[in-house]
N, C-alpha and C positions, 0 to 999 in steps of 0.2 A: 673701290675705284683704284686702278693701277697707277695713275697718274692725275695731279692736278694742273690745273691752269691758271686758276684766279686766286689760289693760296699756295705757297710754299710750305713744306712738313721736312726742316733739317733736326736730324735724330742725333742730339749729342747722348751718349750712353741713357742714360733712365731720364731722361731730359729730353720734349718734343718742343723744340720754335718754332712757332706757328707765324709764319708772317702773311696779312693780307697785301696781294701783288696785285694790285691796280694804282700805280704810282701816278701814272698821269690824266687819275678820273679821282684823284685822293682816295682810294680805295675804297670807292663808291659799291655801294652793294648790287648789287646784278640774279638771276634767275640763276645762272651757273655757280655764281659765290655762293649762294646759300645750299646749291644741291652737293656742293664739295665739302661747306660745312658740317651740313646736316652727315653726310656721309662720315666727315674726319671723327665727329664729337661721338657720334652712333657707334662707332666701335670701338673705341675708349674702354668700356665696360669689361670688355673681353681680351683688353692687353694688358696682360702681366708684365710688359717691361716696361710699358713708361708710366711713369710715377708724377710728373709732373709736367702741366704745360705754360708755356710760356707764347701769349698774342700779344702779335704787334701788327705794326704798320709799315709799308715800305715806302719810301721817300719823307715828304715831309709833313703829311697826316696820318694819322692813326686810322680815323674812318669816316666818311662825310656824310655817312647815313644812303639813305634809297638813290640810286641812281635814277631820278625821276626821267631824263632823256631815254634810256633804255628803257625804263620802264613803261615810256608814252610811245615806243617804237613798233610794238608787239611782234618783235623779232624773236622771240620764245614761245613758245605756247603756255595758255595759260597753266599753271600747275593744279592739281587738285586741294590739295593742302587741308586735307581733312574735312574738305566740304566747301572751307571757306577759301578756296583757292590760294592768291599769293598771301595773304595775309595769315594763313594759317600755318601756309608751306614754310615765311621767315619764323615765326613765333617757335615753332617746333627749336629749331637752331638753340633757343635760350636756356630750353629747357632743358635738351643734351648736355646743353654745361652746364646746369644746375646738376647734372642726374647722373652725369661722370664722374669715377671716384677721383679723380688726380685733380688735386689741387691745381686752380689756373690764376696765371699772373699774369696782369694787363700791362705793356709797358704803353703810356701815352704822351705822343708829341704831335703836336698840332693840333686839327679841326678831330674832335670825336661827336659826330653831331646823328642826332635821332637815334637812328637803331647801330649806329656804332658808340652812340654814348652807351646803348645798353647792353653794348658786349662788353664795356669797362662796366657798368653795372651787375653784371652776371659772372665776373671773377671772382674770385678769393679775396685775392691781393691785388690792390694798386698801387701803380708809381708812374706817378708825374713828369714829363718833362717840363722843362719853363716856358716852351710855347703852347704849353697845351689849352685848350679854349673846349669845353663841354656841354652842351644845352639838348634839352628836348625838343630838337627843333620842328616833330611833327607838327605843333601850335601854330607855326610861321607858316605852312601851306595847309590851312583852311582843314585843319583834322585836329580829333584830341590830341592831346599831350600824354596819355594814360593809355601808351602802346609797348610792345614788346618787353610787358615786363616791368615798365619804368613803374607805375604805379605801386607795384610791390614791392621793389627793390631800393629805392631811392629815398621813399622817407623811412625805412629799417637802415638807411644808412646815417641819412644827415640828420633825420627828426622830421614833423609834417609840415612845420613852418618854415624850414627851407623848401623845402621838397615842394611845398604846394607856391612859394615862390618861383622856384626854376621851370616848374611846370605850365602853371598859370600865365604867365609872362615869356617864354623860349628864351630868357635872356642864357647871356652866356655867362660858366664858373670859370675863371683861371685856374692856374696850378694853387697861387700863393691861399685864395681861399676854398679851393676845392681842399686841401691840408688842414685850413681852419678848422673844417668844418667836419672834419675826419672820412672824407670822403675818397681821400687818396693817404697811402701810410707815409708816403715823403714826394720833395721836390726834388728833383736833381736838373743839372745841365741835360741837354738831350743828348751828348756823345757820353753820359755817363750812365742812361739808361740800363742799357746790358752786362756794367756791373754792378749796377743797383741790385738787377735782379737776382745777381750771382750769390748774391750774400742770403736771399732767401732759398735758392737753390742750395746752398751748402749746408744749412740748419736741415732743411725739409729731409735732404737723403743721408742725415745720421739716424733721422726715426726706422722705424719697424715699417714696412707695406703694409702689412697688415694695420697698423696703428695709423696709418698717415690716411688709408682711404677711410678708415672707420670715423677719424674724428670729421672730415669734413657731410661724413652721411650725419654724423651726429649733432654735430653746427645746423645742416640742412634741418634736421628732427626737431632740432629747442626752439628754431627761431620762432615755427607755428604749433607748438606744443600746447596743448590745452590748460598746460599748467605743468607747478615744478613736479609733480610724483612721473605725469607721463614723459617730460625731459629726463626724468632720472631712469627711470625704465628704460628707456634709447640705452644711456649710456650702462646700466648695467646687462645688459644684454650685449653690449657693443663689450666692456670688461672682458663680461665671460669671454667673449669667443677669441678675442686677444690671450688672456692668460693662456688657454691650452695652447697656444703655439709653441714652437721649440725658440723661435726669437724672443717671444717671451722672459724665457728662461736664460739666453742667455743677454739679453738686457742688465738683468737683474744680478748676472753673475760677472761682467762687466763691471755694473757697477761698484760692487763687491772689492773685486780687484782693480779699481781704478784703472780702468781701459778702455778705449773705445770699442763698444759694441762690433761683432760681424754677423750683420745678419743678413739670414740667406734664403728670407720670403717664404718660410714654414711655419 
């Protein structure tokens, strides 16, 4: 797609900020939002230049989950969505960010509710703003709790005794315990957001490309690994094909001479 409408895509050098732009529905999710998704996340795979993404929100929520008013409008047709129509059509979205090598950073302020909690679910990295407020809140309108991901995602972060708390109940996490609970890496002000993120952007692109998308396929590989021989196999496999690179080599000879690395994605 040549252009979007319901998401902004500003390309700072190897750096993509993804901001969701329905500011005045709290960037409420829509048939259009997810077809822009699906499409941003889906070619991911196949750009060499950006190395990192970075989602947010525009105005003063992150995401308030299903726009159920559009949704009950049938101003779209329905989508296919692999059979199971929209329900298949948003889930697809999760998995693209699972399934894309560049590392994604959630910045959250405000309401991230239902299936925009679980695009903070389905990042790398979170950070918090101090208004931020996060629940499953498919449970509040007469549906599981155990959608888009949340069920996988959420107790491999918090443990299942929270997880099956927040789920069970739609209640909502703040910042200060969603931090607790290692569910978000820090808190910040909400105007300090985007240099919160700056400081993980500035680590990320001193590593190797090749190094930075391998570890997080290799994160994706241990989490459901049948055990430690076949998480080591990931990674030694992931070694090998890192070492023959020429960044490789010169990491290593950098290092040597005390310098910072220039590596040039070979």
């Amino acid at each position: 797609m040549s252009e979007y409408e319901t998401i902004v895509i500003e390309k700072r050098g190897q750096v993509d900020w993804l901001t969701l732009n329905r500011p005045e529905a709290l960037n409420a999710i829509t048939t259009p939002m997810v077809t822009e998704l699906r499409d941003y996340f889906g070619g991911l795979a196949e750009d060499k230049e950006t190395r990192i993404v970075v989602m947010r929100g525009a105005g003063r929520a992150f995401c308030a989950g299903l726009d159920i008013k559009a949704s009950q409008s049938k101003t779209y047709e329905l989508p296919f969505g692999g059979g199971m129509g929209f329900q298949g059509y948003l889930a697809e979205v999760y998995i693209r960010m699972r399934r894309c090598p560049q590392p994604i950073i959630s910045l959250v302020q405000g309401p991230a509710c239902g299936g925009g909690f679980s695009f903070v679910l389905a990042s790398d990295i979170r950070v918090a703003g101090e208004s931020a407020r996060m629940n499953a809140a498919f449970i509040r309108i007469g549906l599981s709790a155990c959608d888009m991901g949340s069920s996988y995602f959420l107790p491999r972060l918090v443990g299942t005794s929270v997880a099956s708390e927040l789920m069970l109940t739609g209640r909502f996490i703040n910042a200060e315990r969603a931090l607790a609970t290692n569910l978000v890496s820090e808190v910040v002000p909400d105007d300090q957001l985007e240099a919160a993120a700056q400081s993980y952007i500035d680590e990320m692109l001193t590593t190797s490309p090749m190094g930075l998308r391998l570890t997080k396929e290799g994160l994706n590989m241990a989490i459901d690994a049948a055990g430690l021989e076949a998480a080591m196999a990931i990674e030694n496999r992931n070694q090998l094909m890192c070492s023959k690179t020429s960044d490789a080599k010169e990491g290593m000879m950098a290092f040597i001479e005390k310098r910072e690395p220039n590596y040039t994605g070979n």
